[in-house]
N, C-alpha and C positions, 0 to 999 in steps of 0.2 A: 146577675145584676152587678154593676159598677157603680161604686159613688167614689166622688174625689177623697182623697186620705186628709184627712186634717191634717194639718202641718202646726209645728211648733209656733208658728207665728201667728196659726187660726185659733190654739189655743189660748197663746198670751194674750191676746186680746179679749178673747170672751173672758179671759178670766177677770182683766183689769176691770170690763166694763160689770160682771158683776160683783167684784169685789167693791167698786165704784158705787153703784145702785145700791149695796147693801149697807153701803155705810152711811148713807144719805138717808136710808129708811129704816133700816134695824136699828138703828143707835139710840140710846136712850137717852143721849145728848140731844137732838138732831131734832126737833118736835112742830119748830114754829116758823121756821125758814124766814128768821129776822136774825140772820147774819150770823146762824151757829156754824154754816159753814166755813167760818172764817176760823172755828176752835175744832172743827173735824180735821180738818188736813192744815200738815206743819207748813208754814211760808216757803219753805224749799222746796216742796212737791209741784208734780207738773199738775195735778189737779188746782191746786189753792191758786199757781199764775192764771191755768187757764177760766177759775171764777174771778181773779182779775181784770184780765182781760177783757170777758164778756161785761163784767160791769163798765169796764172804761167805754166799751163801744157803745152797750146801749144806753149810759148818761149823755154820751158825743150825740148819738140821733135823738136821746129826747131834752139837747140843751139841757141837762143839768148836774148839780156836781154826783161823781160816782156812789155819797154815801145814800143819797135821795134815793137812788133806783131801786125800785120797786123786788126784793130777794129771789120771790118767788117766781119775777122772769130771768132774773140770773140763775136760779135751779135748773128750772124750762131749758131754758139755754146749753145748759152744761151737759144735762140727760141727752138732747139733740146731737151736739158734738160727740158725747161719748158713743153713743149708738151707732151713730154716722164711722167711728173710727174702727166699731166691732163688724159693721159690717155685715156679711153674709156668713163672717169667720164662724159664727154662736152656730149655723147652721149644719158646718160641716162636722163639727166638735159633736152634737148632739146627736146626727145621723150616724156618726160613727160608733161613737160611744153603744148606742142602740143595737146596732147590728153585731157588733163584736159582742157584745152582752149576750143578743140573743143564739150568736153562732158558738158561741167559745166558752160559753159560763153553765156552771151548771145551772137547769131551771126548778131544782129543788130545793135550791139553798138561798137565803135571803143577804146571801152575803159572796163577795165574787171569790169563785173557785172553779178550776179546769168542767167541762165538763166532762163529764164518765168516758166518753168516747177518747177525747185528747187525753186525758189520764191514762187510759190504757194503752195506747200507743205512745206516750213517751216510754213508759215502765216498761213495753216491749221493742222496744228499742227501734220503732219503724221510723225514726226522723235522724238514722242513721251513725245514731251515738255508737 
């Protein structure tokens, strides 16, 4: 079987989008989605422009000023773009991760270590050390 390799760029993204997601709903700031987004991510961040932005666009289509608009489709909004930017990336990242786990790791330890097989052949030297 073949799957594509994840690439460092499948990774950054799944990661931003969930390090994204998680700070929008783990936080113990974050509760009521009346503008705590605005105290989660600094004014510099491409997140805090990009809840900018979506608020400016959608006060623009529902004629009013951008404090009025409604948080919770600025969240909506935000989640859609960021998902949209990760892509199909979260898929490769996960497949991979899996199969390397299940090929390469031992399946007795709860924690990642060579499996017994690849252990013995580095220590006997078949990968040509």
């Amino acid at each position: 079987m073949r799957l594509a390799k994840a690439t460092g760029k499948d990774i950054e993204k799944t990661k931003d989008f969930l390090q994204f997601m998680e700070r929008l709903f783990d936080s113990r700031q974050f509760r009521n989605c009346e503008g705590d987004w605005e105290s989660q991510f600094g004014k510099e961040t491409d997140e805090y422009k990009m809840f900018k932005s979506i608020q400016k666009d959608l006060s623009f289509e529902e004629g009013c000023e951008p404090e009025k608009v409604d948080d919770r489709l600025v969240v909506y909004e935000a989640i859609v773009r960021m998902y949209k930017r990760c892509d199909l990336h979260w898929n490769r990242v996960v497949w991979a991760a899996d199969i390397l786990i299940d090929n390469c790791c031992d399946p007795c330890k709860n924690y990642l270590d060579w499996h017994p097989y690849i252990e013995r052949a580095m220590d006997n030297g078949y990968f040509g050390e």
